[in-house]
C-alpha positions in Angstrom: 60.7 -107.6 -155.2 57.2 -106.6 -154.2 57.1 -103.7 -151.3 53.9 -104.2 -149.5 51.0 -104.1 -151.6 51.3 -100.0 -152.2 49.6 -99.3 -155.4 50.6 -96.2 -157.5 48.4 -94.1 -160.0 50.0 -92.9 -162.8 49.6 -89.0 -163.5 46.4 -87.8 -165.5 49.5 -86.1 -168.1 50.5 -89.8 -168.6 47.2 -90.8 -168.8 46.0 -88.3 -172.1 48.2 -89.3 -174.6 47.7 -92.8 -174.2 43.8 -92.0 -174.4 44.9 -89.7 -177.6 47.0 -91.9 -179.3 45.8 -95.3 -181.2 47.1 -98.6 -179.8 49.0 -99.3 -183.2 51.5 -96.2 -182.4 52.5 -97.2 -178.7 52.8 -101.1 -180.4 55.6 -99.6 -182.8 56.9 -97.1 -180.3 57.2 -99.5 -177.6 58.2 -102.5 -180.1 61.4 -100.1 -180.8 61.9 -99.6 -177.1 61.8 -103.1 -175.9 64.0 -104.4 -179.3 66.7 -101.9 -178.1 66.5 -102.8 -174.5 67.1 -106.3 -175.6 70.2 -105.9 -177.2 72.5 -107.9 -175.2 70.3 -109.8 -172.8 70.0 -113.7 -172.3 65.9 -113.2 -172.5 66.5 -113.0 -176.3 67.4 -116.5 -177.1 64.0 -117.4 -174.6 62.2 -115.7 -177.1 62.3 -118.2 -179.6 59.5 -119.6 -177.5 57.3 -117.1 -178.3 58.2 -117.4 -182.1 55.3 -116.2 -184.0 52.8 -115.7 -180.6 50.9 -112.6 -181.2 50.1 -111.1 -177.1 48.0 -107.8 -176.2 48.0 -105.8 -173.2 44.1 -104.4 -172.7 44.9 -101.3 -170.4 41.6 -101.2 -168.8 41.3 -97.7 -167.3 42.4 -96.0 -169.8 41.1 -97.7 -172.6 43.6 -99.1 -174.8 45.1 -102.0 -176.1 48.8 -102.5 -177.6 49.4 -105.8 -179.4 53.1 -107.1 -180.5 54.2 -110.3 -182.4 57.6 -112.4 -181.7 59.6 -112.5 -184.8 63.4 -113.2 -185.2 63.7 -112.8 -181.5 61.9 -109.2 -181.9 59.1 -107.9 -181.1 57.0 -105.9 -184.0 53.8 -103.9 -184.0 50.4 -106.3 -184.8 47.0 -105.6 -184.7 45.0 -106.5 -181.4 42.5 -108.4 -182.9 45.4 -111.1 -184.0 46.5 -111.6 -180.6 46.1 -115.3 -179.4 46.9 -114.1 -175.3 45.7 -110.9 -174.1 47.2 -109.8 -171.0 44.5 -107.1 -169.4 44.9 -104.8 -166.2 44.8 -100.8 -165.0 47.4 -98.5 -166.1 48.9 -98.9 -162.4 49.1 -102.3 -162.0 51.2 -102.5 -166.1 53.5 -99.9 -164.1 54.4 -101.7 -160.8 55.0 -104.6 -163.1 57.7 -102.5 -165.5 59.1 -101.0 -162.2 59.5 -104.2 -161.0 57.8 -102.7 -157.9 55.4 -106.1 -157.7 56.2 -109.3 -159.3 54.4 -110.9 -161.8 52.9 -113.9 -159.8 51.5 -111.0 -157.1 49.6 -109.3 -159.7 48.1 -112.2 -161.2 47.6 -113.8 -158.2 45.7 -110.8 -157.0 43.7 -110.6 -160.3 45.1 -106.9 -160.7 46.5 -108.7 -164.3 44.6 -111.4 -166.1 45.2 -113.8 -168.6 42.6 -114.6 -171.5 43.2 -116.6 -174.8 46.2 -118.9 -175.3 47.3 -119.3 -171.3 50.2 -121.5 -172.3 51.7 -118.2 -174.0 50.4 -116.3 -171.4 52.1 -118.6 -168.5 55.5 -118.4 -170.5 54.9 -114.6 -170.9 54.5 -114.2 -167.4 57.6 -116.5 -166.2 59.8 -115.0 -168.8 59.1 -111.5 -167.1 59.4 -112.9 -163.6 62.8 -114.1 -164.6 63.6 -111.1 -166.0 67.2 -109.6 -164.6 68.3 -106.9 -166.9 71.9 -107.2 -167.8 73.0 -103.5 -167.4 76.7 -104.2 -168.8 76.1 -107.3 -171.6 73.1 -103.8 -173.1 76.4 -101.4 -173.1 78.1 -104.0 -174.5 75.8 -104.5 -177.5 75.4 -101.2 -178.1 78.7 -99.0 -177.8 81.9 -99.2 -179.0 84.4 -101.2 -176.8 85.8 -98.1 -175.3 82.4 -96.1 -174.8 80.9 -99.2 -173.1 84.2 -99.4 -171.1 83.5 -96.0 -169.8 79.8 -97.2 -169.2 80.4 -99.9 -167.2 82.9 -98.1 -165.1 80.5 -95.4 -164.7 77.9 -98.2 -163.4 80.1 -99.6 -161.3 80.2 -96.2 -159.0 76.7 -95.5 -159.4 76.1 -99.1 -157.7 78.9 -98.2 -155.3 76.9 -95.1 -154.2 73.7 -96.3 -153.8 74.8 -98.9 -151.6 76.7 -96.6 -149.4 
C-alpha cells in the first residue's frame, strides 16, 4: 500500500474551513459520512469492539480536534474531551492514511500519527483500519434498489476493466 515515503500537503482552501469550523460540526458531518460508507461492509460487525469507545483525532497543524463514539455499530458526534484514545497527527499524514496512500503501521511507526489514552482502543483502531478493504459492490448493495445496484456493479466492473488495461 505505501508508495515510498512521498508526503502530500493538503491545499491552504482545505486547510480554512477546517480552521473556521468547530470540531463538533466535522464530528457530525463526518459521523454521517463514515455511517453511510459503512453500509454494507464486513467492518460493521468489528465494530462491536469499539462499543461505547469514545476516539479523537487532534489534527495538529491545523488545529483541531473531531471526536466520535461507537454506538449500534455507528459512529456519532461526541465531545473531545470524552474521548478515552486520541489519535493525533498533521493534516497530511490523516490524508495519506484515508487515501490509503501509507498504511497505518508506517505512519505510526514513523510517529507521523500517535496514540495517547486508552492504547488498547487505539491498537484495535489502528488494525481495524489496516484491515480495511472497502467492499465497493456489498455498499451498492445496501444502498440501491436491486436493479440500480445491478447497474452499479456492472458499471464497476468496466471501470476496473479499464484501469487495468
Amino acid at each position: 500500500m505505501s508508495r515510498g515515503h512521498i508526503t502530500f500537503s493538503p491545499p491552504l482552501p482545505l486547510l480554512f474551513p477546517v480552521r473556521l469550523i468547530p470540531g463538533s460540526a466535522h464530528a457530525g458531518i463526518l459521523a454521517a459520512i463514515f455511517n453511510h460508507l459503512l453500509r454494507g461492509q464486513v467492518l460493521v460487525a468489528r465494530l462491536r469492539e469499539l462499543e461505547g469507545k469514545c476516539v479523537s483525532l487532534r489534527i495538529t497543524d491545523v488545529p483541531c480536534e473531531i471526536a466520535w463514539r461507537f454506538h449500534n455499530g455507528r459512529l456519532h458526534a461526541a465531545a473531545s474531551r470524552e474521548a478515552g484514545v486520541i489519535i493525533a497527527g498533521r493534516m497530511a499524514s490523516f490524508l495519506e492514511l484515508a487515501c490509503r496512500r501509507q498504511d497505518p503501521d508506517t505512519l505510526f511507526f514513523t510517529r507521523e500519527l500517535s496514540i495517547e489514552g486508552d492504547t488498547e482502543t487505539g491498537v484495535l483502531l489502528k488494525n481495524l483500519l489496516d484491515a480495511l478493504e472497502f467492499d465497493w459492490e456489498g455498499h451498492l448493495d445496501a444502498v440501491l434498489p436491486p436493479p440500480l445496484a445491478a447497474c452499479g456493479k456492472r458499471l464497476l466492473h468496466l471501470a476496473r476493466r479499464v484501469m487495468t488495461a
